[in-house]
N, C-alpha and C positions, 0 to 999 in steps of 0.2 A: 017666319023662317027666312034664312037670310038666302038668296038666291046668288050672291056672287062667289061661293065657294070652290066653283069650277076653275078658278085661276088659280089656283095653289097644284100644285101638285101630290100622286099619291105619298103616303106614306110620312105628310107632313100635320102636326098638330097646327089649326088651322087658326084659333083664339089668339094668342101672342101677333100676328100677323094682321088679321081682321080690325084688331087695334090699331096699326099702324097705317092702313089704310084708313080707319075712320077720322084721324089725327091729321090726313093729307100729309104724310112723310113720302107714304109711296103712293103710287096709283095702280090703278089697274094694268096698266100701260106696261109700267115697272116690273108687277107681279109675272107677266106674262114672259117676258123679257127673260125673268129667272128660272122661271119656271122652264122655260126653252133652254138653258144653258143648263140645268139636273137633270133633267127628264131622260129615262133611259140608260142609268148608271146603274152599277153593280153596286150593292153594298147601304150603306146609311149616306144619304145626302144631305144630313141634317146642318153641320157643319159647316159644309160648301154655300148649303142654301141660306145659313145667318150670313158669314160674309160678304155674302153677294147682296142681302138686304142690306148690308152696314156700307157698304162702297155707294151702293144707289143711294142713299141718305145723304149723305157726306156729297157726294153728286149734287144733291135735289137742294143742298145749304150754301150749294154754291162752288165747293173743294173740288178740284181736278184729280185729286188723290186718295188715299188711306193711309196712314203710317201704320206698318205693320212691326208693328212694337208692342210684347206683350203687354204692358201698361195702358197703354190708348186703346187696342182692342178689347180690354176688360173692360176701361170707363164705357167706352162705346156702348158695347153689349153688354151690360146693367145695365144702363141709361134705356136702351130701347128694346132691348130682348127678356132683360130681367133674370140674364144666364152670363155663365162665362164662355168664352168660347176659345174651344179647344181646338187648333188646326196642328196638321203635319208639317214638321220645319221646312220639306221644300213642296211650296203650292206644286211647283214645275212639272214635278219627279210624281206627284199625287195626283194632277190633274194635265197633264201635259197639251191638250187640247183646246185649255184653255188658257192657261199661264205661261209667258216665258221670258226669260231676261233679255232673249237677242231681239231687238226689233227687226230683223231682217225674215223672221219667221211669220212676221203676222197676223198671231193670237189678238183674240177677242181682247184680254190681260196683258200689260205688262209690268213686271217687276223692276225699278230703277234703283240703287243702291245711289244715295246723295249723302252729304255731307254726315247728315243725322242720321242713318238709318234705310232703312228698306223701304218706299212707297210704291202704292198699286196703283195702275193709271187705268183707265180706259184708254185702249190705243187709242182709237181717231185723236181723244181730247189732247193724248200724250203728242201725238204728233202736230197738232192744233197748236200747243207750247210752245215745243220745240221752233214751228214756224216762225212765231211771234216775237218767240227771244230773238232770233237770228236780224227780223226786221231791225228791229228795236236797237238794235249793234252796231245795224247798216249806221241807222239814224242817227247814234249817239257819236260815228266816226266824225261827221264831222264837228269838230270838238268847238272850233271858232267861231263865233258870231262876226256878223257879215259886217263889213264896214261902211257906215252909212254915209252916203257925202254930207258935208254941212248943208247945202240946198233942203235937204230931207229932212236934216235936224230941223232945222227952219220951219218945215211944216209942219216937225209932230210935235213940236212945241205951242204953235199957233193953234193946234188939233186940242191939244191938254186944254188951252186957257182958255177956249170958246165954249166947253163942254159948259151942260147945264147944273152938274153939280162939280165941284172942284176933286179932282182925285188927290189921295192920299200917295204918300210915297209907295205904300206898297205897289198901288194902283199903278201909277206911274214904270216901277220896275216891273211888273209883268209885261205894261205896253213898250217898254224899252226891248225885253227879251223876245214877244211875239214878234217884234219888227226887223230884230237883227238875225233873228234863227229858221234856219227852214221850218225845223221842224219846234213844237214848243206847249207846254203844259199847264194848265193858269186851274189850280187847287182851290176851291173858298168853298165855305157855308151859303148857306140863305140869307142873303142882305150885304156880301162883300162886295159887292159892285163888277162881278164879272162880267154881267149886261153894257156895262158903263165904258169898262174897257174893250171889247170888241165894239162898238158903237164906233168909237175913239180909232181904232183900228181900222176897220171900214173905212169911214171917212181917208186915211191917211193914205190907203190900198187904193184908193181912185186918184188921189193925188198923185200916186208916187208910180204911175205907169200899167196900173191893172185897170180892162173893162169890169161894171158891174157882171157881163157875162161870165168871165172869169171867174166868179167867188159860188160855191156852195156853202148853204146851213143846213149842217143834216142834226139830226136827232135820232135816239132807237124808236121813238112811236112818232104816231100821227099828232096824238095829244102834246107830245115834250116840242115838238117841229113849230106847233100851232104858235106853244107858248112862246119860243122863242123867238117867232116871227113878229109877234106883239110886243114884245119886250124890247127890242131893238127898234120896230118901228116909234113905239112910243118916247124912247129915248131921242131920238133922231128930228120927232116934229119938237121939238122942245129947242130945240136949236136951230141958228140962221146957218143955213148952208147955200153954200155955190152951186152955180150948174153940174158939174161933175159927183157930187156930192147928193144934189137932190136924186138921180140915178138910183142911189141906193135904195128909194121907197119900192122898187123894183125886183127887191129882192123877198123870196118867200124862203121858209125852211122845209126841208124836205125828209123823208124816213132813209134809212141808209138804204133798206131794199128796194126803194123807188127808185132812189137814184142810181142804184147798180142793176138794176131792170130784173130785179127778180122773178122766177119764174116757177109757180108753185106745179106745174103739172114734170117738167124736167125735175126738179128741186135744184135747180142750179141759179148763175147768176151771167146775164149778158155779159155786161162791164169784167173783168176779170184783168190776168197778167198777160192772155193772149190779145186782148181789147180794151185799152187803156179807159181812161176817163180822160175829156180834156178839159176839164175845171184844173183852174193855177192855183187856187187858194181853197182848201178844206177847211172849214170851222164847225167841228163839232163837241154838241151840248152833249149833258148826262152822259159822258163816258163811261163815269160809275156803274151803268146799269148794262154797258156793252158786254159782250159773252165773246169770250176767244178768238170763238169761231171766226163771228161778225168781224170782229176787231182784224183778224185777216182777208178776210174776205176784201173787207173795204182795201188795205193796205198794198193788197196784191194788186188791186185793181188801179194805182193813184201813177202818176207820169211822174218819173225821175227830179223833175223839178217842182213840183207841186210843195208849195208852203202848208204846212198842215197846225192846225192850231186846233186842244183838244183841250174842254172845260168840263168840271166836272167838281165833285167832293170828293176826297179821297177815302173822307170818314164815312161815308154814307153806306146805306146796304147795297150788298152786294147784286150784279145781275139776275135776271131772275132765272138764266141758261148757266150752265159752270165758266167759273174764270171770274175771276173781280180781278178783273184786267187795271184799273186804274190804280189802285191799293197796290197790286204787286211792283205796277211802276215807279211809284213813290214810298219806300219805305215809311216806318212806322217815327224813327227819328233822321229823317231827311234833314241835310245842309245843303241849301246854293251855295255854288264857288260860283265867283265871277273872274272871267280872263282878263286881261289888260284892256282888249278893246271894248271888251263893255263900258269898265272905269273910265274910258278917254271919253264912251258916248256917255255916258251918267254925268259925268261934269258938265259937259257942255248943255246938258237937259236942268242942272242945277236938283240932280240927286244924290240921295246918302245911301250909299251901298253898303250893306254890313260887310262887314271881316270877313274874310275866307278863315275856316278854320284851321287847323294846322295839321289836322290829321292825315295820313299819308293816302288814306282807302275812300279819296273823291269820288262820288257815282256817276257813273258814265255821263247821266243827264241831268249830271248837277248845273250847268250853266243852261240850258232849257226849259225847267220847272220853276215854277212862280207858284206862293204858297200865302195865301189871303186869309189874314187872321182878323184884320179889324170887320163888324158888323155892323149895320147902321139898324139892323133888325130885331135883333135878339139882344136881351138885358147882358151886358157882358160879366155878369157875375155866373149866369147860367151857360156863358160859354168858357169860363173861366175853368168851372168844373166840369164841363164838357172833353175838354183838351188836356184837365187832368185823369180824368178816366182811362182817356185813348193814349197818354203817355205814360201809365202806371205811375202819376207823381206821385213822390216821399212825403207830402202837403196836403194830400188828399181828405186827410183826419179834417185839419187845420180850417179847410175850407169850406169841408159840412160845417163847423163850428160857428160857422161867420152869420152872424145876425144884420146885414148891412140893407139899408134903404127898405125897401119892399119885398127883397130877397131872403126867405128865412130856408133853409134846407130840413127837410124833415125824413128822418129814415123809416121807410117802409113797414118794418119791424115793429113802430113804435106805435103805426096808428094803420085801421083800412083803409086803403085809396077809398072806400065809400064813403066813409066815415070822414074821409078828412075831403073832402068834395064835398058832404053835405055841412060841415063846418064852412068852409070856405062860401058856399051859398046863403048862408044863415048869417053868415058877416055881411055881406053885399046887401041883404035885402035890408038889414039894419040902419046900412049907412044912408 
């Protein structure tokens, strides 16, 4: 007999729910949470109490929101309730204590009408957003990229051609944009050489008037901090460097709550907007996996002048706290524009800048973002269909179809992944 039945509350059939907990959708955590927000109402809380599990869900997958569109709350609720769910057109007017459109009231809830539709927020998170857009605005204001003296070109060209592996153009216009932009975005897969170009970077950050005390590696864990401390150092022995330069073995990576002196018994963080950081350069890993929250928290905390330089995949899963902070910053069909003085620094670096496009609706931090498609890792046929997954391409038939090299694509449907594992084992041990 199962003993955790005590987090549900009365009057709720308890199976449909117990599932969803055995599934790790919700936790107990979660259960309680809702069960605290029905507990003690007049009437059927049946209702309230689905929605409230379908926001926490959507929460727990990463979403800051719910669209409250009878179509999506259906899919939703089949998908994980096995019911439709029936609510009253205004939550507000129904539940007032806990829903409300004005932010200035509150509520646990709140309701945003955008572009599309109605969405439910959890305030803090809603407000966590809202913070983040505003940064993000500050950032994007300034639109120009910095004007580098030729001295400087001098070095990060000298920087490019000492590296141990030669970078590709891409490569190249990332380290072009992280050098001329405070603030600045470097997108790739597994094997793009992001390692390569912050190395590259570093290196050019001690030449160009910053100490190594000056620079932060942060990462969201101890594990991503680790890696990236090795990953960089082992780039770096691999090349002859200068005095100024050897400095850099100096450098370790660090968690963001380390570095902002977090403090689990307050729940707060030292470092903040009242107590700056005095690091001049921020290089942070796996952004992808940062959560709103975090992502303010650090931002609140960094000095006016501080160069911030944020790597990560865009494509990758989301954080494991709400907010895929990096995805929202780079849309799903991103274009760089480059200004004029980029193009004047790209010449003289002997690079090929793509066309700005002609469309009128440039994003803010189109001249900022750097987007790393070539891989030295992955078979590029399986990143081929990778990228056309993630871009909905019209081709997509086309390219299951493709029999090329060692690349055969096989649909699911056709065969068991067991079945087609112990095929593929049974080849190997043949050969």
């Amino acid at each position: 007999m199962r003993t955790d039945r005590w987090i549900f509350p009365k009057g709720i059939e308890t199976e449909k729910y117990i599932k969803l907990l055995d599934e790790k959708l919700l936790s107990i955590v979660d259960f309680l949470s809702i069960r605290d927000f029905v507990e003690g109402r007049d009437g059927s809380i049946a209702d309230l109490y689905d929605l409230l599990c379908l926001s926490f869900i959507e929460f727990n997958n990463g979403s800051l929101c719910i669209r409250l569109e009878a179509t999506r709350l259906k899919e939703l609720s089949m998908r994980y309730l096995d019911k439709e769910l029936a609510l009253p057109e205004d939550l507000h007017d129904e539940w007032p204590d806990l829903f409300s459109n004005d932010p200035t009231e509150f509520k646990p809830f709140i309701i945003q009408k955008i572009a599309s539709g109605n969405y439910l927020f959890f305030y803090t998170y809603w407000h966590c957003a809202g913070r983040l857009r505003d940064m993000l605005q500050d950032l994007a204001k300034e639109t120009s990229s910095r004007k580098i003296p030729d001295t400087e070109i001098a070095i990060i060209n000298a920087t490019i051609y000492k590296q141990e592996h030669v970078l590709n153009n891409e490569q190249k216009i990332a380290l072009l944009i992280a050098a001329a932009q405070r603030f600045s975005v470097i997108s790739g897969g597994p094997g793009t050489g992001k390692t390569s170009i912050i190395s590259a970077l570093l290196q050019i950050l001690v030449q160009t008037g910053y100490d190594v005390d000056d620079i932060e590696l942060l990462a969201p864990t101890g594990r991503a901090a680790q890696r990236m401390t090795e990953s960089i150092h082992s780039n770096l022995k691999a090349i002859k460097l200068n005095e100024k330069e050897s400095e850099l073995s100096k450098l370790k990576g660090k968690t963001i709550h380390l570095l902002l002196a977090y403090n689990p018994i307050l729940n707060s963080f030292n470092h903040n907007k009242n107590n700056r950081l005095k690091a001049r350069v921020l290089i942070v890993d796996e952004v992808s996996m940062l959560d709103v929250q975090l992502m303010v928290q650090l931002l609140s905390a960094v000095r006016d002048d501080c160069k911030i330089i944020f790597l990560g995949d865009k494509d990758q899963l989301p954080s494991v706290d709400a907010g895929a902070v990096l995805s929202d910053i780079i849309p799903s069909h991103f274009e760089m524009h480059f200004d004029e003085n980029s193009r004047r620094l790209a010449k003289k670096m002997d690079l090929n800048l793509p066309r700005n496009s002609n469309t009128e609706a440039i994003h803010p931090l189109a001249n900022k973002i750097s987007i790393l498609k070539i891989s030295y890792r992955s078979d590029r046929h399986i990143l081929q269909l990778a990228h056309a997954i993630n871009n909905n391409d019209r081709d997509l038939e086309d390219i299951f179809s493709k029999k090329t090299g060692s690349v055969q694509f096989i649909s699911s449907s056709k065969m068991k992944l067991k079945d087609l594992l112990n095929k593929w084992a049974v080849s190997k041990l043949i050969e």
